[in-house]
N, C-alpha and C positions, 0 to 999 in steps of 0.2 A: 194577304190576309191569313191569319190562323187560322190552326182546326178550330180554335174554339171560337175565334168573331164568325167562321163560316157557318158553325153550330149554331150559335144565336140568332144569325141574320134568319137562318130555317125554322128558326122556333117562330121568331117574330110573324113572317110569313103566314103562320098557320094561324095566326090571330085573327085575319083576315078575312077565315074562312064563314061562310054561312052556319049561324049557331047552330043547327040542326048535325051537320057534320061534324061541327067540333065534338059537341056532344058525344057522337058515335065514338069519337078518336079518343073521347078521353073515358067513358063511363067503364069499362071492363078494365081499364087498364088501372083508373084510381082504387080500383076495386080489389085487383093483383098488390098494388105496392102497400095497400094496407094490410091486407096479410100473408104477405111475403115473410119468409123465417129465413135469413143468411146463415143463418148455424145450420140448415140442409143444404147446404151447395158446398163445393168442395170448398177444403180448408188449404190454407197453408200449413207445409208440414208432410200434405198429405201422399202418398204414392200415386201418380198417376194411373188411372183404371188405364189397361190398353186398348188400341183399339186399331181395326183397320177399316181401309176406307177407299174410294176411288178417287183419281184428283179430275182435271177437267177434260182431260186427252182419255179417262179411261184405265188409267193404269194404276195397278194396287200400289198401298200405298202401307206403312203399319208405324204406330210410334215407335217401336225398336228399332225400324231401321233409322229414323228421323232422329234418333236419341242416340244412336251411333255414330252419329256428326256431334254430335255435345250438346248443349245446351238447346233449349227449344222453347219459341214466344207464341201462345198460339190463341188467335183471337176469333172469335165466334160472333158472326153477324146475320140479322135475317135472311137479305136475300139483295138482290138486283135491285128490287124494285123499292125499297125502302134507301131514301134520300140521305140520312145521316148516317147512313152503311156505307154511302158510297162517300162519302165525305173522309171517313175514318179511314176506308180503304184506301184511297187516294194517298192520303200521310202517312198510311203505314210504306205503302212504296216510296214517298219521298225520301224517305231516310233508311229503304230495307238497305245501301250503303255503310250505314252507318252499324246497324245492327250485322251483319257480313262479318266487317269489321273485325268483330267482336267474337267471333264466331259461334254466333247463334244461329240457328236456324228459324226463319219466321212462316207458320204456314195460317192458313185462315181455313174456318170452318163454317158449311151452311147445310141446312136440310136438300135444297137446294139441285136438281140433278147433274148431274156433269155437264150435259149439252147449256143448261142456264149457265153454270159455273162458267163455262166457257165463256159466255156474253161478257159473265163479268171479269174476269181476265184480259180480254180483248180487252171490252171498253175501255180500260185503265190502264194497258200497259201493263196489267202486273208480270214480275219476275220470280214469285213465289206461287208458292202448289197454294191452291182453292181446292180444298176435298170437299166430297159430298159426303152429308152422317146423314144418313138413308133412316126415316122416320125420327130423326133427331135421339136415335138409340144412343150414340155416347152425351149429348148434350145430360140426357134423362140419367146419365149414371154421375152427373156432376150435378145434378139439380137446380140444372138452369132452364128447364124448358118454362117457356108461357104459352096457356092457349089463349090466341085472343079473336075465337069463333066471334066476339060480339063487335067486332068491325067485318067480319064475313060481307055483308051486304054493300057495305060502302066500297071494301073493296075490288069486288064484282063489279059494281057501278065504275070504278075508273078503269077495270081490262083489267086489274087484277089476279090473277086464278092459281091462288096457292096448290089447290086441284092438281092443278098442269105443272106448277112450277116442280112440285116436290114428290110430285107422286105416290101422294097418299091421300086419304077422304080425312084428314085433319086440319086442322086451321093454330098450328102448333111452330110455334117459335123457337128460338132459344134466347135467351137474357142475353144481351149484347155482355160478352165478358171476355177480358185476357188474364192469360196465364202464360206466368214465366218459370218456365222448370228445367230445374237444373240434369246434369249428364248422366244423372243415376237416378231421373226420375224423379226426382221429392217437388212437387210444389214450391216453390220460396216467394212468389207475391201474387193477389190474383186482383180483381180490380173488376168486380159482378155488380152491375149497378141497374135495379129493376124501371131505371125510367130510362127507356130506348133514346132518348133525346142526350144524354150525358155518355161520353167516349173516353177512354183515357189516352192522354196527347202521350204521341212517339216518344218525345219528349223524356217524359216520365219514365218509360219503360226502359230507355236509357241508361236513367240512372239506375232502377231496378238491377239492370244488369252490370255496372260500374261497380256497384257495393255489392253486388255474390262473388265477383270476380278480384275482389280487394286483398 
């Protein structure tokens, strides 16, 4: 199955749910994508802000040393605990081979702390760095954070605890987004899309990287 029939089959699922939740799931959120401005989040073009970070073991980590290997795919997901994160993640490993390759470097970005990070590493097998962006401080200089406090409660109710997870008193996301930037830094495609349910397939990013390499 694709990332994207596997994306669908999870949307459908949610259809499912008791109105009362749905609701929860969707009101703050339809409320975000309608005024949402993509001319504030990073551009292509643009220079990558720098930034350091820890990965999952604890150990520093900085775009220049990352951008020292060349090229860099770098994809930003909520967390563990969100389903179509882990779906996306999933397929970014199936083909980190492919993107190797090529020699890019693919790393993933979460608020997230290392010890969670870790989870999610483990769980999947990954063979790429999970950094933790501690308060979503770089997310926030690309203008992808969401806050979506108005699921706070539902998510509490399933064991949820962004609290715990990220280690901050916020309920602050980032826009699931990738970025492919080239060896000197510049932005060349980004792929920021305010409804968490939509991922961009490996796929794609492939080619993204096929045509800067032409």
């Amino acid at each position: 199955m694709s990332q994207k029939e596997q994306l669908e089959q999870l949307t459908a699922r949610t259809a499912s749910f008791p109105e009362a939740v749905r609701n929860q799931l969707t009101e703050g959120h339809v409320k975000f994508m309608s005024t949402w401005d993509p001319s504030k989040t990073i551009q292509v073009g643009d220079k990558l802000p720098e930034f350091r970070m820890t990965d999952a073991t604890g150990k520093e980590v900085t775009s220049d040393s990352l951008l020292a290997k060349g090229p860099l795919l770098i994809t930003f997901y909520r967390g563990e605990w969100c389903p179509f994160c882990n779906i996306a993640i999933a397929f970014l490993q199936k083909h980190l081979p492919e993107f190797q390759s090529r020699g890019v470097t693919l790393v993933a970005i979460s608020p997230e702390l290392p010890n969670e990070n870790m989870t999610t590493t483990e769980k999947h097998a990954l063979q790429f760095s999970v950094l933790t962006d501690l308060h979503n401080t770089f997310a926030r200089k690309l203008g992808i954070v969401y806050d979506q406090s108005s699921a706070k409660d539902l998510h509490q109710s399933l064991g949820i605890d962004l609290n715990k997870r990220n280690g901050d008193g916020t309920w602050e996301v980032p826009i699931p987004a990738t970025l492919l930037v080239d060896k000197d830094g510049i932005v060349r495609n980004t792929a920021i899309d305010p409804d968490y349910k939509v991922r961009l397939d490996p796929k794609q990013a492939l080619e993204w990287i096929d045509a800067m390499q032409k």
